[in-house]
C-alpha positions in Angstrom: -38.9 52.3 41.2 -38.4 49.4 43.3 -39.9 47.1 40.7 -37.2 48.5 38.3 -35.0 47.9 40.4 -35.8 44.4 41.1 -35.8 43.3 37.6 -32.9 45.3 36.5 -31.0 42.8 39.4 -32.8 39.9 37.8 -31.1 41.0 34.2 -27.8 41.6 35.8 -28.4 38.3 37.0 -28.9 36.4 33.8 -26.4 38.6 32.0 -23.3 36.9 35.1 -24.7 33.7 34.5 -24.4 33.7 30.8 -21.2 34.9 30.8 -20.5 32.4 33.2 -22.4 29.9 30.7 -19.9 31.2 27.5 -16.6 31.2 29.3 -17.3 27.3 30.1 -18.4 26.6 26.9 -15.3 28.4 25.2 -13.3 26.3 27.3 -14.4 23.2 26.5 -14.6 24.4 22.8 -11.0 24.8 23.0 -9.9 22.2 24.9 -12.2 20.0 22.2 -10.3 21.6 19.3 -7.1 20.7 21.3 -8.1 17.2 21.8 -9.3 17.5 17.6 -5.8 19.0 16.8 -4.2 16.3 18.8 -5.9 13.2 17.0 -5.6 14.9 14.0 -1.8 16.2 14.0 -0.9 12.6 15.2 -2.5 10.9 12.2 -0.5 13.2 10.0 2.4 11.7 11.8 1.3 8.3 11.5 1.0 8.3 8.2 4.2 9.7 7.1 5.5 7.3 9.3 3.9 4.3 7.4 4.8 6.3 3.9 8.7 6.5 5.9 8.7 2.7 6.3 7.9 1.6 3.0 10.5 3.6 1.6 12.9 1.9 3.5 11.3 -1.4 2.4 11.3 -0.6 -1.1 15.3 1.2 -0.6 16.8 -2.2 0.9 14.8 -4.6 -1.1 16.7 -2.6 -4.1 19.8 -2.6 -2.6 20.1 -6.2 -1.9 19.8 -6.9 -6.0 23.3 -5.7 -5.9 24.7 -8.3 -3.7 22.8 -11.2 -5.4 24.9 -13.1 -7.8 21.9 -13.3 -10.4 21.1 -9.1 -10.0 17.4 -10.4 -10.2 15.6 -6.9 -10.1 13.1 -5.8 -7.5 9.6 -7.1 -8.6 7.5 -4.7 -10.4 4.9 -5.7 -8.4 6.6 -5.2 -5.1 7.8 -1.9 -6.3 4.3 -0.4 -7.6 2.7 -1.8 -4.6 5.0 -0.1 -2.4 5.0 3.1 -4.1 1.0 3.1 -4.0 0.9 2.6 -0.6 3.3 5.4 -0.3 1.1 7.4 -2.2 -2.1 6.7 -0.3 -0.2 7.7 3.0 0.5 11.0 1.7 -3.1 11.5 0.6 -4.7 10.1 4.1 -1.6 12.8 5.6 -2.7 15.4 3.1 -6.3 15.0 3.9 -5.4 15.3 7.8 -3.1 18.7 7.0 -6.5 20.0 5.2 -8.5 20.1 8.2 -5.8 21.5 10.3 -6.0 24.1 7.9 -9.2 24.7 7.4 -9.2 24.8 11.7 -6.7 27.4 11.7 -7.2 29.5 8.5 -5.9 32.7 10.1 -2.9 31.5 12.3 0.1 32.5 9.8 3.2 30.0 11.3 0.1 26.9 11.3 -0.3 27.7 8.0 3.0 27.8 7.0 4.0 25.0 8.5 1.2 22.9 6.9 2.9 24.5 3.1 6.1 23.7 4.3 4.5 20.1 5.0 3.1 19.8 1.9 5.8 21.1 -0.1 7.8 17.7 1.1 4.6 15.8 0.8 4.9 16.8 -3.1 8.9 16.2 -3.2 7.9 12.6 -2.3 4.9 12.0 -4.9 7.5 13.8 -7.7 9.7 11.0 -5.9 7.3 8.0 -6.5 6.4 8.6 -9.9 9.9 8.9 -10.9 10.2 5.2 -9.5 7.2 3.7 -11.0 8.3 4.8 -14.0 11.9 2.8 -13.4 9.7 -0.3 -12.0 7.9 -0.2 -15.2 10.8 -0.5 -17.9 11.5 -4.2 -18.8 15.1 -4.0 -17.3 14.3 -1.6 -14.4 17.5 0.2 -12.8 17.8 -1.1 -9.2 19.6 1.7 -8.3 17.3 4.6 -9.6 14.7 2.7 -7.9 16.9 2.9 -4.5 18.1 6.7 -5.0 14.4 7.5 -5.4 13.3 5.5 -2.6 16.3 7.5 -0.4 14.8 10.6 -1.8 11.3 9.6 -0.2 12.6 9.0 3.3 14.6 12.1 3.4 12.1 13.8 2.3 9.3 12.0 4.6 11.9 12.6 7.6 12.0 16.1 6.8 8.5 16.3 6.3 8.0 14.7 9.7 10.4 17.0 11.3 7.9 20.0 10.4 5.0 18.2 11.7 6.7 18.2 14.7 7.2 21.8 14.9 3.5 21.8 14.2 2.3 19.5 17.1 4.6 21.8 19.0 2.6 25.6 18.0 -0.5 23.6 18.6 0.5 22.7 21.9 -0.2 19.3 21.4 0.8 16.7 23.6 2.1 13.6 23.1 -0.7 10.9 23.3 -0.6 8.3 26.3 -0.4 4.4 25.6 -3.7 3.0 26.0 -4.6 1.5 29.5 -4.8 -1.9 30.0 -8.0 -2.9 30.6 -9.0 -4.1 34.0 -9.1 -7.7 34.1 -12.6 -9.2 33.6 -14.7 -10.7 36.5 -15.3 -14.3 36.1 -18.8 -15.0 34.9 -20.9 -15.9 38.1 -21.2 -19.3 38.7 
């Protein structure tokens, strides 16, 4: 009896350390996927910004044919290169949206978000396509090129906006500047 007693206590023993064990390990499992949700949410965000900006590029450099005397049009190749880096933002932003997904496959507003996301993610490519196929006519309209290029930053803002909202269910914080590093020790003499 006392033996069975004694290694019942033993099994109770390993049984409160193990549990012990899990609870740390599900906390630093979660604070991982925060710190994974965080990088990853923020590179989204990143890269609509970059797609935002070259919009805006690609918008003024249109808008200031108007106010040239000679209405020389934007470059094709300015325009397509633009557009294609618009493009590969989205994808890099698509591909970050796909494991946030895949992460959170059974959390209904993340995943709604991420469609909502992706729904103005497509609004932009329908966007780009529409103005590479201006760029590529001989006498390319300026102005189409610009209304499309509007289309893309609304869209892109609006886009962003969601993101946002998704940072926010994730509880993701806003990432700290780096620190400067410490200022190196002169080389011994």
């Amino acid at each position: 009896m006392k033996l069975q007693m004694i290694g019942l206590s033993v099994a109770m023993m390993f049984v409160v350390a193990a549990t012990g064990a899990l609870a740390q390990n599900d906390q630093s499992l979660s604070a991982g996927r925060k710190i994974r949700d965080g990088a990853v949410a923020h590179g989204v965000q990143m890269y609509q910004q970059h797609a935002q900006n070259r919009s805006q590029v690609l918008y003024y450099q249109a808008q200031t044919q108007t106010q040239t005397k000679t209405q020389t049009p934007v470059a094709k190749a300015e325009a397509t290169d633009l557009v294609t880096g618009i493009k590969s933002d989205l994808a890099a932003a698509d591909k970050e949206l796909a494991k946030l997904k895949a992460d959170h496959p059974k959390e209904p507003e993340v995943l709604k978000l991420i469609a909502s996301i992706e729904k103005h993610h497509a609004n932009v490519r329908t966007a780009c396509t529409a103005a590479e196929e201006h760029a590529k006519k001989e006498h390319h309209d300026h102005v189409a090129i610009s209304d499309c290029s509007a289309d893309m930053w609304h869209e892109l803002e609006a886009g962003s906006a969601e993101t946002t909202k998704l940072m926010k269910v994730l509880k993701v914080d806003k990432i700290e500047a780096p620190k400067k590093p410490a200022a190196k020790k002169e080389a011994a003499k």
